[in-house]
N, C-alpha and C positions, 0 to 999 in steps of 0.2 A: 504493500500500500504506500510505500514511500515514507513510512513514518519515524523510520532509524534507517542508518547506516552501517551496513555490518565489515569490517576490517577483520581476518583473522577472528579470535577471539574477542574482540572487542566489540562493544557497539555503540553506536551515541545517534543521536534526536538529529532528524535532519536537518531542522530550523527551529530559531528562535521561538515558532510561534508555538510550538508543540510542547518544550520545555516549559514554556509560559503556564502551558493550556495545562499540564500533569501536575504540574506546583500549586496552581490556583484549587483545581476540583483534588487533589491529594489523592490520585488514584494508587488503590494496590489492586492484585489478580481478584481480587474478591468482588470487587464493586465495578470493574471496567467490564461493563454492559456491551450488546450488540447496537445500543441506541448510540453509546459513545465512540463506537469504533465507523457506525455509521458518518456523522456529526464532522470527524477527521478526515473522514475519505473526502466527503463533499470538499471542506477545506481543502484538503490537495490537490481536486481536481480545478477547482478554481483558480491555487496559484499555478499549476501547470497552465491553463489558460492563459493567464498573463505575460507568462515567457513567451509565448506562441503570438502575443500580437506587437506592434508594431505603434508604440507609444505615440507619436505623433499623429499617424493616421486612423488610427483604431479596426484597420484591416491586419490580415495576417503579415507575420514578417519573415525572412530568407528561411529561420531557421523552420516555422509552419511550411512553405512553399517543399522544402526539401522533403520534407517530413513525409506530405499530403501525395510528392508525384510518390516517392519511392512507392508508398502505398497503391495508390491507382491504377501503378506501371504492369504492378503484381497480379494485382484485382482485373485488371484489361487484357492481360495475358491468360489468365489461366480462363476469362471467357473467351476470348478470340475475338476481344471488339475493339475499335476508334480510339482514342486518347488522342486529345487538339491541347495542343498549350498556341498561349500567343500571349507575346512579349510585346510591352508598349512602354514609349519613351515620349514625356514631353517635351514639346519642339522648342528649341533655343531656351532653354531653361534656363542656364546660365544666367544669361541676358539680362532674363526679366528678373532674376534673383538681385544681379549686380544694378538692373536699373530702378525697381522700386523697391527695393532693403528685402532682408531676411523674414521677419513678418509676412508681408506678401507672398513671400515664397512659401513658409509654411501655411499660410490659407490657401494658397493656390493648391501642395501638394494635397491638402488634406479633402479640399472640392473635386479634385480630380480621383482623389480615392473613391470617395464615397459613390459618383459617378458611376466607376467601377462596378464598385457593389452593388447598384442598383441594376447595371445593366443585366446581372445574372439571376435567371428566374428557378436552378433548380437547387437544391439544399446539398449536393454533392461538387457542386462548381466551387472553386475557390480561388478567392482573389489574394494577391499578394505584395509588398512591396518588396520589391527585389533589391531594390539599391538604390539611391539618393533618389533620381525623377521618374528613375524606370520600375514597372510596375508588370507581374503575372497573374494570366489566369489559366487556369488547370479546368479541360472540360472531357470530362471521364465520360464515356461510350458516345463519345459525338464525334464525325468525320469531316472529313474537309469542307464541304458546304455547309453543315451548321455552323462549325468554327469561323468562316467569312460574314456568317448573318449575327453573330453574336462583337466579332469585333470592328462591324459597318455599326452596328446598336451603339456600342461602346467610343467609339470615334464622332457619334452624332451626338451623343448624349453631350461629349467633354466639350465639344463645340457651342452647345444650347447652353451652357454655365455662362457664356457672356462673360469670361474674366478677359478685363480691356488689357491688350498688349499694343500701346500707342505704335505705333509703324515710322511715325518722324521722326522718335526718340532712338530709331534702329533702322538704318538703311534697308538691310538685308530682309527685312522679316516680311512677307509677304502677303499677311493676314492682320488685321487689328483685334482679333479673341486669338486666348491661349489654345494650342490645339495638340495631336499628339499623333506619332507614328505608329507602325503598328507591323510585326512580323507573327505570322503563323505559321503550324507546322501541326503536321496529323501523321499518324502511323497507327497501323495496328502489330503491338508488340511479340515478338517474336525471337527465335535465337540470333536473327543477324542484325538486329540494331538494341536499342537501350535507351535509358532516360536521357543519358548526357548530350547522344546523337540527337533528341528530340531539341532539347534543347539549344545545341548549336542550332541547329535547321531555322529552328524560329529566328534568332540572334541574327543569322544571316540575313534572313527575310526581314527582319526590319534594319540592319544595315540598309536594305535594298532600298525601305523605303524613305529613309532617310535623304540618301545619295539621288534619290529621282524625284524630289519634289517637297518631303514631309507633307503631313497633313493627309493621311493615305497609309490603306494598307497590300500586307503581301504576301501572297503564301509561297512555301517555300522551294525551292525545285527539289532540294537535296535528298529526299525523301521519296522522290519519284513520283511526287506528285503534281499535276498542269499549274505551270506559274500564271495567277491572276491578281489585277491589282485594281485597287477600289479607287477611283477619287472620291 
């Protein structure tokens, strides 16, 4: 249950809260109940929760995303069905961080999260933030044309937030709202590819869409799947 940690012969509480928690109620074998051992669990699975999200955004974070495909990758193999991740980065993020302060930047990242999250409509989809502006989603038994109709939803959605990116404060930027790239990748898992491979595939694919326009997505060829690309 996670409630000690065992070393050799040794053992000790795995946190603070539990030593707190056996000092206060003065438990011996006698009086620690099924209602107390319950009471605990809950507690640890809520601080495992915690670990698993993504402070800023209140989506999941690397260590959930890693956590979620390995599971999927398993669960998708041993039926023989789809697994779609798709990688998405907002465009010139930088920019807008450097040009209207850090604050903006965490309101932008955290609008752009929740976006996310809204765009996915089943309780097995999970959204991620992978690393500073780039952000995944993991869609267990869905194939390449669901995965393009889920991150067209997801690229419309972050464009409908209306967060102003003035355009004369920035030569290059081509759009006056924040918007976001978008690489996809499908496979159904098997012994000649893996998560990692799924992974690059996407990475690639929004390289691609990066380099050809941003604001747009792409699925990925490496995989052997038909490259199309959304504006």
């Amino acid at each position: 249950m996670g409630l000690v940690k065992l070393d050799g012969n040794n053992c000790t509480l795995s946190c603070e809260l539990y030593r707190l928690y056996f000092q206060e109620q003065n438990l011996c074998e006698d009086n620690f109940s099924a209602v107390v051992f319950e009471e605990l669990q809950q507690e640890n699975e809520r601080l495992q929760g915690l670990v698993n999200v993504d402070e800023l955004t209140q989506i999941g974070n690397r260590r959930h995303f890693d956590s979620c495909l390995r599971a999927e990758w398993k669960h998708n193999a041993r039926d023989g069905s789809p697994i779609s991740l798709i990688l998405g980065d907002i465009d010139y993020f930088k920019i807008y961080n450097d040009t209207y302060g850090h604050q903006a930047g965490d309101n932008c990242l955290r609008s752009v999260a929740q976006a996310i999250r809204r765009s996915l409509d089943r309780p097995a989809d999970v959204a991620a933030r992978y690393g500073g502006e780039e952000f995944a989603v993991i869609l267990p038994q869905t194939d390449a044309a669901g995965a393009l109709l889920v991150a067209e939803h997801i690229r419309a959605k972050i464009k409908a937030l209306n967060i102003v990116f003035d355009p004369e404060s920035v030569d290059c930027l081509p759009n006056s709202m924040v918007t976001i790239s978008l690489g996809i990748a499908s496979v159904v898992p098997g012994p000649d590819n893996d998560a990692a491979t799924l992974v690059l595939a996407a990475d690639e694919a929004l390289y691609d869409s990066k380099r050809h326009g941003r604001d747009r997505l792409t699925m990925s060829t490496l995989l052997n799947f038909r490259f199309a690309a959304v504006n």
